[in-house]
C-alpha positions in Angstrom: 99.6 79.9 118.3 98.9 76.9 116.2 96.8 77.1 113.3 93.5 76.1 113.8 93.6 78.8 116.9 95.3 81.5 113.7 92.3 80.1 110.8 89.6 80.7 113.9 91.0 84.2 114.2 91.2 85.3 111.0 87.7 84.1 110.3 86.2 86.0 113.2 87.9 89.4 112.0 86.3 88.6 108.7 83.1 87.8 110.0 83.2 90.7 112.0 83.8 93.2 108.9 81.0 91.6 107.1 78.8 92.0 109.8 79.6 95.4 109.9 79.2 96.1 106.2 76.4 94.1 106.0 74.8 96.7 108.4 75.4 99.7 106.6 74.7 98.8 103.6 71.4 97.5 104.6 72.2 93.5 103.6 70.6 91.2 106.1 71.8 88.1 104.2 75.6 89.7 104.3 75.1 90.8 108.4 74.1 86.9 109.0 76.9 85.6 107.2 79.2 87.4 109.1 77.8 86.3 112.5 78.2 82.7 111.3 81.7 83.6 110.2 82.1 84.9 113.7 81.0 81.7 115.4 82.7 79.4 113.2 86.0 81.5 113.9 85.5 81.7 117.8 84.6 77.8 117.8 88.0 77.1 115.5 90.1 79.1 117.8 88.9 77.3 121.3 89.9 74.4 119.7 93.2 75.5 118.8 93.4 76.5 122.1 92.7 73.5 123.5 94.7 71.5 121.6 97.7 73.8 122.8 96.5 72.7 126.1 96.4 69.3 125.7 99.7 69.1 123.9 101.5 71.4 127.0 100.0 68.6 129.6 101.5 65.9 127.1 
């Protein structure tokens, strides 16, 4: 696991529990947030993953 693939996680579990709060505590603007945190992470761990990929193929 390299780290962009470990900063993508990390900010998709932290989107995700921001999402979640934003929900119960009624904050629209916090919910958002965390779905952008969410999409940033997932789009930072592809390319991680991709670039472990790339580097196996050489």
């Amino acid at each position: 696991m390299n780290k962009d693939q470990m900063h993508g996680w990390t900010k998709q579990i932290t989107g995700t529990l921001r999402a979640h709060i934003g929900k119960v505590i009624g904050n629209r603007a916090f919910t958002l947030k965390g779905r952008v945190g969410q999409v940033i992470g997932k789009t930072q761990a592809s390319y991680g993953s991709a670039q472990a990929r790339l580097k196996k193929r050489g």
